[in-house]
C-alpha positions as CSV (number, residue, x, y, z in Angstrom):
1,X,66.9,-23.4,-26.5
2,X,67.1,-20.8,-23.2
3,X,65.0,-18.5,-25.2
4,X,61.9,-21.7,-25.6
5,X,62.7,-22.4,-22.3
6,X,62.2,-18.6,-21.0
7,X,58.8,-18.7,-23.1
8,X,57.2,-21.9,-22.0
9,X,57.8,-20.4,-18.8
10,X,56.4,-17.1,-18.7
11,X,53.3,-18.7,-20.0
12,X,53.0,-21.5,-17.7
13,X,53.2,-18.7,-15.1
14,X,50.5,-16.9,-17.0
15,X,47.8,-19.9,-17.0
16,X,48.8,-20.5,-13.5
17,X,48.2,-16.9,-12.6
18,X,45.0,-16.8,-14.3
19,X,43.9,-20.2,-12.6
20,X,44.4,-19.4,-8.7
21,X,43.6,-15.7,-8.6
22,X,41.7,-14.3,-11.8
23,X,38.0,-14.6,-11.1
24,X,37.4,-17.2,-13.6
25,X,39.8,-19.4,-11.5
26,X,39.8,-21.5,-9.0
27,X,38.6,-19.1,-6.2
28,X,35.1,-18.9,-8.7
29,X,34.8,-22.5,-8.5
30,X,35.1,-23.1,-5.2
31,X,32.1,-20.2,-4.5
32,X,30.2,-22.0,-6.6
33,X,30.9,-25.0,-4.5
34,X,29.9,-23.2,-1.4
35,X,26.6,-21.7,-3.2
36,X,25.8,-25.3,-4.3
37,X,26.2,-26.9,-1.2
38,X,23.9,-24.1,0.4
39,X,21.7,-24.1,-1.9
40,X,21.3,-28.2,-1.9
41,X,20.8,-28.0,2.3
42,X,18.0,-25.0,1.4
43,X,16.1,-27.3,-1.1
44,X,16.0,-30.2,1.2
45,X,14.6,-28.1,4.0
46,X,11.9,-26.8,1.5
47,X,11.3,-30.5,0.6
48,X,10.9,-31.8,4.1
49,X,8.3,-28.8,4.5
50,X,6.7,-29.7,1.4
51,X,6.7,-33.6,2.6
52,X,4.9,-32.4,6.1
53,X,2.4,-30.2,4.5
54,X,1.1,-33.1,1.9
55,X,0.6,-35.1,4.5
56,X,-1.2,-32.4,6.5
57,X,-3.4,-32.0,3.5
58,X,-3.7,-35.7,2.7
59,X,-5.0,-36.1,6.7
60,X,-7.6,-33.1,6.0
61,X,-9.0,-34.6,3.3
62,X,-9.1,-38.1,4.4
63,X,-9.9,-37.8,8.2
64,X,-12.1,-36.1,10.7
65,X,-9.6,-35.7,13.5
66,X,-7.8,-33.2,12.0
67,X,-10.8,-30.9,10.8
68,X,-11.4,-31.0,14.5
69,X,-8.1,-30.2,15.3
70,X,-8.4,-27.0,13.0
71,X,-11.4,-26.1,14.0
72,X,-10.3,-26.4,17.7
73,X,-7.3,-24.2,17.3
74,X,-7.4,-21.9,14.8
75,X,-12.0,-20.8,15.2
76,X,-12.0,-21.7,18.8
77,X,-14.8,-23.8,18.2
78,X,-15.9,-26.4,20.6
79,X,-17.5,-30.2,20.2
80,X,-21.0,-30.6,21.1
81,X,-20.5,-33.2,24.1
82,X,-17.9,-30.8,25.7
83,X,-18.0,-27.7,28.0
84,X,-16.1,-24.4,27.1
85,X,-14.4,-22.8,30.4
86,X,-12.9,-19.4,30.0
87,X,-10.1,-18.3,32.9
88,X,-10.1,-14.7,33.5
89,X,-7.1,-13.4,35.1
90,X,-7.4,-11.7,38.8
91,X,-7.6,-7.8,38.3
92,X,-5.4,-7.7,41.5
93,X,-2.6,-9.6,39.6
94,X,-2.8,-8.1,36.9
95,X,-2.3,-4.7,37.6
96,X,0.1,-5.1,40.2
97,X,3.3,-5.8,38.0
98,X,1.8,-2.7,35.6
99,X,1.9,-0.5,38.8
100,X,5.7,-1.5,39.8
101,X,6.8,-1.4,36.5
102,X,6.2,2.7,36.3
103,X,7.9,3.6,39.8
């Protein structure tokens, strides 16, 4: 009977050794876990982004405000009702940090 007893054992400790430390265990489940749960928070940032630029392309195809709104930013173009006013920095000012910044 001590000799069963010795054996069940030795193997229980065998199945619990390979459960909590072998890399098929437990440890390799809970980095799947982890990857999961990164992974999940990763897809439902690519889904928000994915939700914004549908409705980025819906609004280009239906209105005329955000053409404009292109246009305006990304060609620099300008309506026909409106004036175009370009700031040029003071040569003064501008050079003056440029100068200190080499003594």
């Amino acid at each position: 009977m001590r000799i069963v007893a010795a054996v069940l054992l030795v193997l229980m400790l065998t199945l619990q050794y390979r459960l909590w430390v072998s890399d098929s265990g437990m440890r390799e489940v809970w980095r799947l876990k982890d990857e999961v749960a990164a992974q999940q928070g990763e897809n439902e940032q690519l889904q928000q982004r994915n939700r914004t630029l549908a409705a980025e392309v819906q609004d280009l195809k239906k209105g005329k405000v955000a053409i404009e709104e292109r246009a305006r930013t990304d060609l620099g173009m300008v309506g026909n009702s409106e004036t175009f006013y370009q700031v040029m920095p003071d040569k003064t000012v501008a050079t003056a940090p440029a100068a200190q910044s080499q003594r």
